[in-house]
C-alpha positions as CSV (number, residue, x, y, z in Angstrom):
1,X,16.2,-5.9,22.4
2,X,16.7,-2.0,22.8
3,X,20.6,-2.6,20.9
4,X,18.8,-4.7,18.6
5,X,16.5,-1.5,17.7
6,X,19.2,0.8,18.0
7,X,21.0,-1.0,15.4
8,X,18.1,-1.6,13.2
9,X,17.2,2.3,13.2
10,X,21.1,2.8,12.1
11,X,21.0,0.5,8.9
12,X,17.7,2.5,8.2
13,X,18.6,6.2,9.1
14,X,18.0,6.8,5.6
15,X,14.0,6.8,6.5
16,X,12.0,8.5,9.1
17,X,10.9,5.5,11.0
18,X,8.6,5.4,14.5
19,X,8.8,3.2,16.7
20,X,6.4,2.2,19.3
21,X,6.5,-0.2,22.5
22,X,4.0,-3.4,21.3
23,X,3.5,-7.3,21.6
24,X,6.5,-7.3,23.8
25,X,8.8,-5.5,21.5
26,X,8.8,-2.6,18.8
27,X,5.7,-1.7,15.9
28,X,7.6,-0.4,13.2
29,X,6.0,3.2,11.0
30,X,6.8,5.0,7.9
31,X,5.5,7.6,7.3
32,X,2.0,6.8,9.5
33,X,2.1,3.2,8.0
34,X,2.8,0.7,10.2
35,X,4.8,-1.7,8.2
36,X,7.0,-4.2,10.3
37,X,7.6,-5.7,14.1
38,X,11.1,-6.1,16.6
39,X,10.5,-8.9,18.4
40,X,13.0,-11.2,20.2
41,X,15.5,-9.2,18.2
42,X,13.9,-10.6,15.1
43,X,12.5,-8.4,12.4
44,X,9.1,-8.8,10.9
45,X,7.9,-7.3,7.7
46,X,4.5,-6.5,6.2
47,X,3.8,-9.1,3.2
48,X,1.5,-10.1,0.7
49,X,0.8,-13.0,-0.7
50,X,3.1,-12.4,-3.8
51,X,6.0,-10.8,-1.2
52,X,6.1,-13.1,1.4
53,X,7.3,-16.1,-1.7
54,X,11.2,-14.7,-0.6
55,X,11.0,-14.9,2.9
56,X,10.9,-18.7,3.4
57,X,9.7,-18.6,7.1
58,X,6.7,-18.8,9.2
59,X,4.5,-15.6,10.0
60,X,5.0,-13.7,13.1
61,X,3.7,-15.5,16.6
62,X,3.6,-12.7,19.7
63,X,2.5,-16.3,21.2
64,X,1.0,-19.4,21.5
65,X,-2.3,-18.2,20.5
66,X,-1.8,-15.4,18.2
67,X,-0.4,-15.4,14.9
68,X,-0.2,-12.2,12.6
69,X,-0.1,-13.6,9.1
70,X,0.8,-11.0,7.3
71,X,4.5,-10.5,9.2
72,X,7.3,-12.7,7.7
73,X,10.8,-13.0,9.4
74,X,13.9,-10.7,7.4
75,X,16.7,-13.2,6.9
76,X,19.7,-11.8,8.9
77,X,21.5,-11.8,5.1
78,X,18.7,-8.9,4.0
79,X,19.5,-7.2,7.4
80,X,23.2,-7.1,7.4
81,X,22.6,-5.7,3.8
82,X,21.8,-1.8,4.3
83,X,20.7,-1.3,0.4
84,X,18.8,-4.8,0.4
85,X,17.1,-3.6,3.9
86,X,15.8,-0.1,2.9
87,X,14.1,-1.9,-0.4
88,X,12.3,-4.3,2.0
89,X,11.3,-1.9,4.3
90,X,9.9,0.4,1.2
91,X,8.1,-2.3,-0.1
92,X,6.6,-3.2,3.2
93,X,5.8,0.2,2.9
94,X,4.1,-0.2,0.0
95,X,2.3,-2.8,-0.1
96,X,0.7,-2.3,3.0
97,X,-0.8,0.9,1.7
98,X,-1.9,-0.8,-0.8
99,X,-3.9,-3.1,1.7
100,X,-5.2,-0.7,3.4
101,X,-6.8,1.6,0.2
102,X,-8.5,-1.8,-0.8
103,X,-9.4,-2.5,2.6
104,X,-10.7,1.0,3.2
105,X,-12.6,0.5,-0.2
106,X,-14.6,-2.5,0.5
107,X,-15.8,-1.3,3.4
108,X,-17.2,2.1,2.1
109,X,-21.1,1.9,1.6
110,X,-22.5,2.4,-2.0
C-alpha cells in the first residue's frame, strides 16, 4: 500500500496533499479538506451526486458493514493520467467544500 501512496503523492506533487493513517489505509487532504481515501491500493474520491455519474463503480466499503457513499473508485485510466488526476482531485476538492458550507448551514440556529 505505502508504494501505492508513494506513487499517488508523485502524480499529484503539483498539490500540497496530507495524508493520514485511516480505515486501514490512507485519508486523503487539501488544503484541510479531506477529499479522497487509499485503500487496498485503490483510490477513492469525494462525489456528488452530479460527479459520481463518470465514475461507473460502487462507493467505497472499509467492510462488510460500512459503506461511505460519497467515495467513488478513480479508474486506473484517470490515475495513469497526471493532468486528468489533478482535475479530479480539485474537484473532489471542491465539491466537498461545497458540502460542507451547506452542511455547516443547515445546522446553524435561526
Amino acid at each position: 500500500m505505502k508504494e501505492f501512496l508513494v506513487y499517488l503523492l508523485d502524480q499529484l506533487s503539483e498539490l500540497p496533499i496530507q495524508e493520514k493513517k485511516m480505515f486501514g489505509g490512507y485519508g486523503l487532504w487539501l488544503e484541510g479538506v479531506f477529499f479522497g481515501l487509499i485503500h487496498d491500493d485503490e483510490l477513492y474520491l469525494y462525489t456528488t451526486e452530479e460527479t459520481r455519474k463518470k465514475y461507473c463503480t460502487e462507493p467505497f466499503k472499509p467492510n462488510n458493514t460500512q459503506t461511505l457513499h460519497n467515495y467513488y473508485h478513480v479508474p486506473a485510466t484517470v490515475l495513469e493520467d497526471e493532468e486528468k488526476l489533478l482535475d479530479w482531485v480539485q474537484e473532489a476538492q471542491k465539491e466537498k467544500i461545497i458540502h460542507s458550507s451547506r452542511t455547516t448551514q443547515k445546522q446553524k440556529p435561526n
